[in-house]
N, C-alpha and C positions, 0 to 999 in steps of 0.2 A: 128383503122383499124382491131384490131383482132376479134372485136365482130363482122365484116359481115364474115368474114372469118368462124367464128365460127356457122354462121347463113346456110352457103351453106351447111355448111357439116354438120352438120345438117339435111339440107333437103337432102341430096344427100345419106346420110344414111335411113332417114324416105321414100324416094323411093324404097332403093334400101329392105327395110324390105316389103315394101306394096308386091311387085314386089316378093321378096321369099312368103310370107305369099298365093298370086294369084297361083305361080308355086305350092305350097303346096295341095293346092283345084284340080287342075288341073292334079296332077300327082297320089297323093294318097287318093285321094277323104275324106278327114279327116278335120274335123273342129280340134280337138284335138289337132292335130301336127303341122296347123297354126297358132294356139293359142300364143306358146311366140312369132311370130314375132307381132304380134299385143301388147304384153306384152311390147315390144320391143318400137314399134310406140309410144307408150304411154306413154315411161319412156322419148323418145327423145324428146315428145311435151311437157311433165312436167317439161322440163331445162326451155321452154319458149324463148329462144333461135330464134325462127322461130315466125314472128307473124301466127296471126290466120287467113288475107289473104291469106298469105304466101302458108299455109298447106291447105288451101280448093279451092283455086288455084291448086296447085299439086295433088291434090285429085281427082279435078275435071278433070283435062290434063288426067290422067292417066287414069280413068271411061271413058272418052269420045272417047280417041283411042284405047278402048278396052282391054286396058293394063295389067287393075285391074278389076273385075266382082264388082256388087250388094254386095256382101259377106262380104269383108274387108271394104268396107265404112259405111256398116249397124252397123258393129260390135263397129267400131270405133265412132260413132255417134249417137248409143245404148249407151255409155261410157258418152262419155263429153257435148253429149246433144246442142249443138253447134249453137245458131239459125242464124249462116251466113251457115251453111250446109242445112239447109231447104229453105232457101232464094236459094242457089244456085240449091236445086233439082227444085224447083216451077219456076225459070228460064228456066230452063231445058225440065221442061215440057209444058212450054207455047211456045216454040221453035218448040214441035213437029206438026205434018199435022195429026198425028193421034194417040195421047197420048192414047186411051183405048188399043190402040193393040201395039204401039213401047215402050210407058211407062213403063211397067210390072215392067223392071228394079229397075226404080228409084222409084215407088211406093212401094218397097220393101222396098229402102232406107227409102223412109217418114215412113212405117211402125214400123221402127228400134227407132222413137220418144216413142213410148207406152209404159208403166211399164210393160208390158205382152205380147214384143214382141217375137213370137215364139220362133226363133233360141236363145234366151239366155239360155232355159235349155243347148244346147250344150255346153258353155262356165263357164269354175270354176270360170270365172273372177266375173260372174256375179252372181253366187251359195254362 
C-alpha cells in the first residue's frame, strides 16, 4: 500500500514543481531561476516512483488547461527524450482544425526532440 502512496505524492509534488517552475517564467521572466524546479522535476522522475504514463498524463493535463506553457515541457523532454511525449504532442496536434496557426505551442515542444534545440543554451543543465 505504501508504494501508491508514495506514487501520488510524488506526482503531487512533480505538479506542484512544474506549476512553481510556470509561476517562475511568468513572474520574473527568467529561465535561470526556473531552472532548479525543473532540476527538481527530474530528481522526483529519477525515484521512478510515478510510471511514465503517469507523468505525461500530468504533463499533458496541465499544457492543456493552460496551467503549464511550451517552456517546462520542452525543457523537460529536451532531458529524457521521452517517445510517449512525442506520441502525445502528435496526438495533440492531429486534434487541432488548425495545427499551422493553434500548434505553434507544441511544435515548440517537438522542437525540444533536436541535439540543437535553441533554448538549451539557457539551461547549465544542458552546458
Amino acid at each position: 500500500m505504501s508504494g501508491s502512496h508514495s506514487s501520488d505524492a510524488d506526482l503531487m509534488e512533480l505538479k506542484s514543481e512544474l506549476l512553481a517552475a510556470e509561476e517562475v517564467l511568468n513572474t520574473e521572466y527568467s529561465f535561470d531561476l526556473a531552472e532548479p524546479h525543473y532540476d527538481r522535476c527530474l530528481e522526483i522522475i529519477g525515484r521512478q516512483a510515478i510510471s511514465r504514463s503517469d507523468i505525461v498524463a500530468l504533463i499533458g493535463s496541465l499544457f492543456s488547461s493552460k496551467s503549464i506553457s511550451d517552456e517546462p515541457v520542452a525543457v523537460l523532454v529536451h532531458k529524457l527524450r521521452w517517445p510517449e511525449f512525442r506520441i502525445w504532442v502528435e496526438k495533440e496536434l492531429h486534434k487541432l482544425d488548425r495545427p499551422r496557426v493553434d500548434g505553434r505551442p507544441l511544435e515548440k515542444i517537438l522542437a525540444a526532440y533536436e541535439d540543437d534545440w535553441g533554448n538549451r543554451v539557457f539551461y547549465k543543465m544542458f552546458s
